[in-house]
N, C-alpha and C positions, 0 to 999 in steps of 0.2 A: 548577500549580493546575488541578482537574481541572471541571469543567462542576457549576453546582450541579443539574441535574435529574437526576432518578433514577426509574426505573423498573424491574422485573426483564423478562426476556424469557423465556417459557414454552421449556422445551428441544426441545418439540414444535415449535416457530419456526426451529432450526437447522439448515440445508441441511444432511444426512447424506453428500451425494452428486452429483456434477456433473449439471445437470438434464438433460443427454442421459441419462442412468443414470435420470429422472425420465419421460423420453417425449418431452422436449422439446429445441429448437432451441438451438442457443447463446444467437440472440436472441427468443427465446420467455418468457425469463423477465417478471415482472410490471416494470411501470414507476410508479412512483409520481412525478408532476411537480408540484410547490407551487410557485407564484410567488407575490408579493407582492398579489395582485387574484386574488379570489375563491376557489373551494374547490380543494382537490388532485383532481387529475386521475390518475384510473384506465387505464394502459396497457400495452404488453408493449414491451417494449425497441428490434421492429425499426419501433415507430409514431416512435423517436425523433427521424428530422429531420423531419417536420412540428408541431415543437415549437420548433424552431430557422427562423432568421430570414436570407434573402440576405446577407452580409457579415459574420456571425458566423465566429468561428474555433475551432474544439475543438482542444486540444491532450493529446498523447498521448505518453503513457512509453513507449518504444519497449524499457526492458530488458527483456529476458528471465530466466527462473526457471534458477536452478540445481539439480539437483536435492543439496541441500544436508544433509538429517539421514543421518548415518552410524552405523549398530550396533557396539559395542562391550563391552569389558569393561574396566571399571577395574582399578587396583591392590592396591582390596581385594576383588576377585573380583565384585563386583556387573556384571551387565549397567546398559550406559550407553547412551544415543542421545545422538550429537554434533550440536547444531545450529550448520553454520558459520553464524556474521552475515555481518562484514564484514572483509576484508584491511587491516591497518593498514600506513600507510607504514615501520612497521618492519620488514616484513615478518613480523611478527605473524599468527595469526588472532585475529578477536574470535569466542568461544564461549558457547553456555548447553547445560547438561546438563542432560538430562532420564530419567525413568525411571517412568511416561511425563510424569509432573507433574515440574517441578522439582526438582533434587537442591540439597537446602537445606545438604548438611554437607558441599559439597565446599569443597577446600584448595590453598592454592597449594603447587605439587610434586607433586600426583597425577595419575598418568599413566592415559591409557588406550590401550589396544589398540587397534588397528581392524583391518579386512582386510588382506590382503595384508603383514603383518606391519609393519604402518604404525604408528607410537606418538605419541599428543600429550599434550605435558605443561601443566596449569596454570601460569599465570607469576604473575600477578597478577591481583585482581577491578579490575572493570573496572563506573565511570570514578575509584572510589575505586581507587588503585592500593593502598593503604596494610589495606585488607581480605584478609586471608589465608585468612579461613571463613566460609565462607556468601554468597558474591557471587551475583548471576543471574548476572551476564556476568562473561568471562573474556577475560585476555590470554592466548593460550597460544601454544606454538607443535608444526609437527610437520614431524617428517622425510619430505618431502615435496619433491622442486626445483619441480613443477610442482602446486599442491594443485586448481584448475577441473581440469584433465582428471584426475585422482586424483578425486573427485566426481562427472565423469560417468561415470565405471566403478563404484563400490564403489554413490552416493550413493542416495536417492529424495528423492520431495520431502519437506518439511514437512507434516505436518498434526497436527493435535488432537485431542482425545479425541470430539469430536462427530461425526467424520466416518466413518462405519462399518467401513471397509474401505480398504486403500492403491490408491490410483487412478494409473496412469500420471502422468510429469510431462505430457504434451502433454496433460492434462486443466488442468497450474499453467500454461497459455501463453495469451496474447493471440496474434490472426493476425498483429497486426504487430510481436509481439519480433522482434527482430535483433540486440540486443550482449546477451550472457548478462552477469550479475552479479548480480540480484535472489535474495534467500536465500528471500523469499516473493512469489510473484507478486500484481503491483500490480492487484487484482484487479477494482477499477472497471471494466476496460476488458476484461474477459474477455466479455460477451454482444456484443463487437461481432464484425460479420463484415462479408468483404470487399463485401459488398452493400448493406450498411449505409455505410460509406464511401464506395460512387461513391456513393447515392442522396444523401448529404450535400452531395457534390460538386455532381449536376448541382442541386440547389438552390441553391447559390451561397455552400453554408458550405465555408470551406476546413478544412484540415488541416497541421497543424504537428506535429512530432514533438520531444519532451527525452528525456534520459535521467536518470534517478536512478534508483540502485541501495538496493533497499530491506534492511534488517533485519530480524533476526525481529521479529515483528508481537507477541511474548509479553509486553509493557510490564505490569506493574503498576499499580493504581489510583493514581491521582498522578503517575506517573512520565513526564518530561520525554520528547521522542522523541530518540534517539540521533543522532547526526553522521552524515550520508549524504554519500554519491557525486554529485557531479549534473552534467551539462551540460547548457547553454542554448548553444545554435549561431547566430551572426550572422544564419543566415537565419530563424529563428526567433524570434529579438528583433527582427527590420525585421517579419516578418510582424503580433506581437504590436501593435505600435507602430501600426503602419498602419490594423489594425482597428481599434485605438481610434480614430485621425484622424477615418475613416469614418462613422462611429456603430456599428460591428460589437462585439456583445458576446465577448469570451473567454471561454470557459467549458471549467476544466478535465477533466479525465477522472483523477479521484482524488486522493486527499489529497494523492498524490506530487509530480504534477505543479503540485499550486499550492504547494506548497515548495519545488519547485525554480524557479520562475517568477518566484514573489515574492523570494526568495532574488537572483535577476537585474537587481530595483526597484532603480532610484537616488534620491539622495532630492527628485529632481524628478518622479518618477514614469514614469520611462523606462527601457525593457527594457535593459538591456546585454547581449551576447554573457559569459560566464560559467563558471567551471567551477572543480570544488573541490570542498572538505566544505561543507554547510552545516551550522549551527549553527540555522539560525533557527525559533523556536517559534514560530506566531502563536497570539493571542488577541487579549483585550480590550487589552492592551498595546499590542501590533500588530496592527492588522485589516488585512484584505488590500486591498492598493490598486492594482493591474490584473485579477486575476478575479472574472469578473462572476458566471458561473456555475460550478456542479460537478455531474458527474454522479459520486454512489458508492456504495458499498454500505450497508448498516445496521451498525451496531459500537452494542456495548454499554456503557450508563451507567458514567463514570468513565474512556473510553480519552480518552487526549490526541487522539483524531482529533476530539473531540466540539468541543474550541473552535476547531480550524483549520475545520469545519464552521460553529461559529458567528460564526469573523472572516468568514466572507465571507456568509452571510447573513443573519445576525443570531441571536438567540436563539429570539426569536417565530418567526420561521418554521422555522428548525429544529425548536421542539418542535411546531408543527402536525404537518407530515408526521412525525413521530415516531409523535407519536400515531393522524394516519391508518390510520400502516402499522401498529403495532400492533392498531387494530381491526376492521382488512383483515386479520390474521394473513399480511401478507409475510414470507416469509424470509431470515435472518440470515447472515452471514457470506461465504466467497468465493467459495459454490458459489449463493448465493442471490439474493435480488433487487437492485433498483435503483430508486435515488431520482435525479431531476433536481433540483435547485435552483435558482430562475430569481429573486432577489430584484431591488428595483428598480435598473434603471442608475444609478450613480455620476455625479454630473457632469463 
């Protein structure tokens, strides 16, 4: 079930280009901060820790971008772009083809080409296996032993039709990935830079690191978020835990990390050490119940990031800063700006 508000976003709004490519800083981009008390606050992203509180904890996706779309040609001679997702424990890939929009007639048993005289075939759509035409996503698989370094050679990153021109991956990296797997960078945490962290630091907000390995980001209106990769590390669920004890707010750094966070809740409300697929969608069903904050980007009416946006700070103030940033004309997507979220503490 997708968010009932709606709005369009002008295309003039869509970051075209990493805002170094714009004149500016990693962390130069604008910051829009809404808390629960008073109006949204106008900033640029490296104002971020003095927004943030002694005892507070950000926590951070530590994966890294693969660079994952691959050129091709199919078996009925059409150029194809391969976008890998996710490695399934079958040793599977999960796939969507694009050309540059979605290839709405492909079938299971069409193969494509790729570099290096590499071949991958449709198996089944995916997560209806029982779909033979017309799936987004695909099981497929390819003659590949090792397909991450087969990627770092042939691959580039993902991008979309809004983004003018193909930009190096170290444009899709946060400074502190370290384990590659992400098919699109977890992009929340792309304006932070190493200065930004210690200045977090000596203020007396710490830093925790997860991993969840993201999906393509291509979800349809409605559509559920797919089953991710994630780990939550012992030291990470004692640190999580602790700040709560304290009074310190969590506040995470992108949708990922509060899926993979919350995904860690027990049903006493305590972090566990973790690791696996998750499955869990939050919304109004499930609101989030250890993050307090999020800092993310802006996404468009209808994505499923809109209710894991509104499980943890409500609706109302989601759609305030929505519509700030809308009449501040901030920019969209994963080259674009950035929203704080500060709703009130939880008891």
């Amino acid at each position: 079930m997708s968010s009932a508000i709606t709005f369009s976003v002008p295309a003039t709004l869509f970051a075209a280009e990493p805002p170094e490519a714009r004149g500016l800083a990693r962390d130069e981009v604008r910051l829009l901060v809404t808390s629960s008390a008073g109006e949204p606050a106008h900033a640029i992203f490296r104002d971020l820790p003095r927004f943030l509180e002694p005892g507070d904890l950000v926590v951070i996706n530590v994966s890294a971008t693969v660079a994952a779309a691959v050129d091709g040609v199919d078996s009925d001679g059409r150029d194809a772009t391969v976008h890998f997702s996710t490695p399934l424990p079958t040793g599977e890939w999960l796939v969507e083809l694009r050309d540059p929009a979605r290839v709405r007639d492909a079938f299971a048993g069409l193969t494509v080409t790729l570099p290096e005289g590499t071949t991958l075939t449709l198996v089944a759509g995916y997560p209806d296996a029982g779909q033979e035409l017309g799936s987004r996503l695909w099981r497929a698989v390819i003659d590949q032993p090792d397909v991450l370094s087969y990627l770092w050679g042939v691959g580039r990153p993902i991008s979309y039709g809004y983004v003018g021109r193909r930009w190096p991956l170290t444009d899709y990296e946060t400074v502190y990935a370290s384990i590659p797997g992400s098919a699109e960078m977890p992009s929340a945490g792309r304006p932070f830079t190493k200065d930004i962290l210690g200045e977090l630091r000596e203020r007396g907000v710490s830093i925790a690191p997860i991993v969840l390995h993201t999906g393509v980001s291509s979800l349809e209106a409605g559509e559920t978020p797919l089953p991710e990769r994630f780990r939550v590390s012992r030291t990470t669920a004692r640190r999580i835990n602790q700040a709560r004890r304290t009074g310190g707010r969590v506040v995470a750094v992108g949708t990922t990390v509060t899926r993979a966070v919350e995904t860690a809740v027990d049903h006493r409300g305590i972090v566990r050490p973790a690791a696996g697929w998750t499955e869990l969608v939050l919304g109004p069903e499930r609101p989030a119940k250890v993050v307090d904050g999020l800092i993310t980007g802006w996404h468009e009416p209808g994505a499923s990031h809109w209710q894991l946006l509104e499980a943890v700070a409500g609706s109302e103030l989601v759609a305030r800063a929505y519509d700030a940033a809308l009449a501040s004309r901030y920019l969209w997507h994963e080259f674009g700006d950035s929203c704080l979220l500060l709703p009130d503490r939880r008891g």
